[in-house]
C-alpha positions as CSV (number, residue, x, y, z in Angstrom):
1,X,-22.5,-3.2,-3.0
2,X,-24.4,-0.9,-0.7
3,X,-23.7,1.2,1.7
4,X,-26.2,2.5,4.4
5,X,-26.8,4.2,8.1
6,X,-29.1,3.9,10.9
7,X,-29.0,7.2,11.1
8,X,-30.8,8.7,8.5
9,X,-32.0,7.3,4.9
10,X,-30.4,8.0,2.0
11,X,-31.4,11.2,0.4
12,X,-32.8,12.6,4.0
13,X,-31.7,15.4,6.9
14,X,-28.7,14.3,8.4
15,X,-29.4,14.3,12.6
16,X,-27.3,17.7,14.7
17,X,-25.5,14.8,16.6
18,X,-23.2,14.2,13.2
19,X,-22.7,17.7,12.3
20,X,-20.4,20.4,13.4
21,X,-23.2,22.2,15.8
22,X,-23.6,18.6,17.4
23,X,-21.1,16.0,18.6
24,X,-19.2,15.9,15.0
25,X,-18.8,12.4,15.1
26,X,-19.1,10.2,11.9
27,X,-22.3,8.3,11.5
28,X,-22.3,4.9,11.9
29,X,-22.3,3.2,8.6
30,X,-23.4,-0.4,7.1
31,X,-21.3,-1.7,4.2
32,X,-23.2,-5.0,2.3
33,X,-22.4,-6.5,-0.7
34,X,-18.6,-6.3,-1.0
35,X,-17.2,-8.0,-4.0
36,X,-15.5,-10.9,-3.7
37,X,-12.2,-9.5,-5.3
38,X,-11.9,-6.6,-3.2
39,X,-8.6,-6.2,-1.2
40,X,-9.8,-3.1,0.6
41,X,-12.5,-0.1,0.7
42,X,-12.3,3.3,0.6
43,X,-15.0,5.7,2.3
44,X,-14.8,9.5,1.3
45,X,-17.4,12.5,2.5
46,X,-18.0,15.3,0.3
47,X,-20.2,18.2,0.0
48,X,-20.7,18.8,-3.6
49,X,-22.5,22.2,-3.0
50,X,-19.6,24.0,-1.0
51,X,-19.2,27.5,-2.6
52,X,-15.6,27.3,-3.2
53,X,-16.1,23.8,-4.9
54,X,-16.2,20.2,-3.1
55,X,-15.4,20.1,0.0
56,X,-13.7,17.0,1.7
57,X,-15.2,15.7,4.7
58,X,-13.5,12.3,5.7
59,X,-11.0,10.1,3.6
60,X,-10.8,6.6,5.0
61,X,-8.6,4.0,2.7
62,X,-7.6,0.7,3.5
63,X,-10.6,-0.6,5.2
64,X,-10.6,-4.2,5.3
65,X,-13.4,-5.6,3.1
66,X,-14.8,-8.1,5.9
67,X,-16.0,-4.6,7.3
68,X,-20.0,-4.7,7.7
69,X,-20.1,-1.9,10.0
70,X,-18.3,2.0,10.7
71,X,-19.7,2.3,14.5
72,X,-20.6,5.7,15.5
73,X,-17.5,8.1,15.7
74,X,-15.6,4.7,14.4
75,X,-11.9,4.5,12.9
76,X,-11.2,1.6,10.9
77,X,-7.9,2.4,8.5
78,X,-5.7,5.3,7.2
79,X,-7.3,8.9,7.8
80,X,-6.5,11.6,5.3
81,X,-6.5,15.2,6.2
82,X,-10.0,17.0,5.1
83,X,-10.6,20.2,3.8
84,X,-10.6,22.2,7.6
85,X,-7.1,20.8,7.9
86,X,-7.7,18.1,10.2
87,X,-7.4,14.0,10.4
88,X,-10.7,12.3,10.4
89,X,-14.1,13.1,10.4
90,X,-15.0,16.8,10.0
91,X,-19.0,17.0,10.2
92,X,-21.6,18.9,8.4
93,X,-21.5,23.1,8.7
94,X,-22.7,25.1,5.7
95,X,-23.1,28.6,5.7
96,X,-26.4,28.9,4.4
97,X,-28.8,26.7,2.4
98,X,-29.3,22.2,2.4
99,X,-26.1,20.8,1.1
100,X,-25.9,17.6,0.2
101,X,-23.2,15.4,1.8
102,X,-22.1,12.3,-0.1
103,X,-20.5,9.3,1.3
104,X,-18.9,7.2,-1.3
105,X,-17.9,3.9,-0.9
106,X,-15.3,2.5,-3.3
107,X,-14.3,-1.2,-3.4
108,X,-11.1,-1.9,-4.6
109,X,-8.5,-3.8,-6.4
110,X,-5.7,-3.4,-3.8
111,X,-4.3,-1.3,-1.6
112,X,-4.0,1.9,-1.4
113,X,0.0,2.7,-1.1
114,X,0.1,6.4,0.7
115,X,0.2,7.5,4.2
116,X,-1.7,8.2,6.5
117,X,-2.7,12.1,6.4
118,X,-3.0,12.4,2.7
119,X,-5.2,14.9,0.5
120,X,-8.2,13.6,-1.4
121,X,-6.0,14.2,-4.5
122,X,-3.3,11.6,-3.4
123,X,-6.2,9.4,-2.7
124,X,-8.0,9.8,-6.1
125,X,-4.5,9.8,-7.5
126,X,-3.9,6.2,-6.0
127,X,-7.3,4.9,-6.9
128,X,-7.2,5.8,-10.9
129,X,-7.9,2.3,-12.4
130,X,-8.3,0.6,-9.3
131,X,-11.6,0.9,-8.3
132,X,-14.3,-2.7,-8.8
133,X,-17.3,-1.2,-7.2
134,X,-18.9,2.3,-6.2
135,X,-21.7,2.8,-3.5
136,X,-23.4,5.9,-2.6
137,X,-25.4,7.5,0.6
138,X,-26.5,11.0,1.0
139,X,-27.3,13.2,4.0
140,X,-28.5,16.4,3.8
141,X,-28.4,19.0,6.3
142,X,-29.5,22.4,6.7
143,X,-28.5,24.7,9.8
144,X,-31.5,26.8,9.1
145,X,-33.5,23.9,9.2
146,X,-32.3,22.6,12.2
147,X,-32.8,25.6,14.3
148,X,-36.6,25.9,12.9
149,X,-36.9,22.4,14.5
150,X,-35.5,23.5,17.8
């Protein structure tokens, strides 16, 4: 399974227009590969390098495994509440340094049985022995570096 953007490659600089000092929308997202056993995906955005620990970006869970594509700013099952507090997509907006923001892409065995507005703990709760497949992006992104390219 693989999971991929037009937007930037894995491993590079994430573009403003998907971060907090741009539009904050999601990046649109290309999901190939999907077993043949999964019943639905899950998409979660973390930045492993937030000071206080990870930091959740986006929770998306019972995505239908037909799914190829997550247009630009696209909704396509049950949004959890990320770490500002909010439903949905919260972009990229360290204080200082490149973080690393990783999208991972989980196929899975069923469905995932909690509501809509849920923590990443309910989620990874719900997922514990459920999970067939695991895909990975990364976007970095730097507001330091961004302004040097201004």
């Amino acid at each position: 399974m693989k999971i991929s953007s037009a937007a930037f490659k894995d491993g590079e600089m994430m573009p403003k227009k998907y971060t907090a000092d741009g539009e904050n929308i999601s990046p649109p997202l290309a999901i190939e590969g999907v077993p043949l056993k999964t019943e639905s995906l899950i998409l979660i955005m973390e930045d492993p390098d937030a000071q206080g620990g990870t930091f959740t970006h986006w929770l998306v869970w019972n995505i239908s495994p037909e799914k190829t594509e997550i247009k630009e700013g696209g909704k396509t099952g049950f949004e959890g509440r990320n770490d500002f507090g909010r439903l949905g997509y919260g972009g990229p907006c360290p204080p200082s340094g490149i973080h690393k923001y990783v999208f991972r892409l989980h196929a899975m065995d069923g469905f995932m049985p909690i509501t809509s507005g849920s923590k990443i703990d309910a989620l990874k709760k719900a997922m514990t022995g459920h999970i067939l497949e695991q895909a990975t992006l990364i976007g970095r992104y730097s507001r330091e570096y961004n302004l040097a390219k201004q």
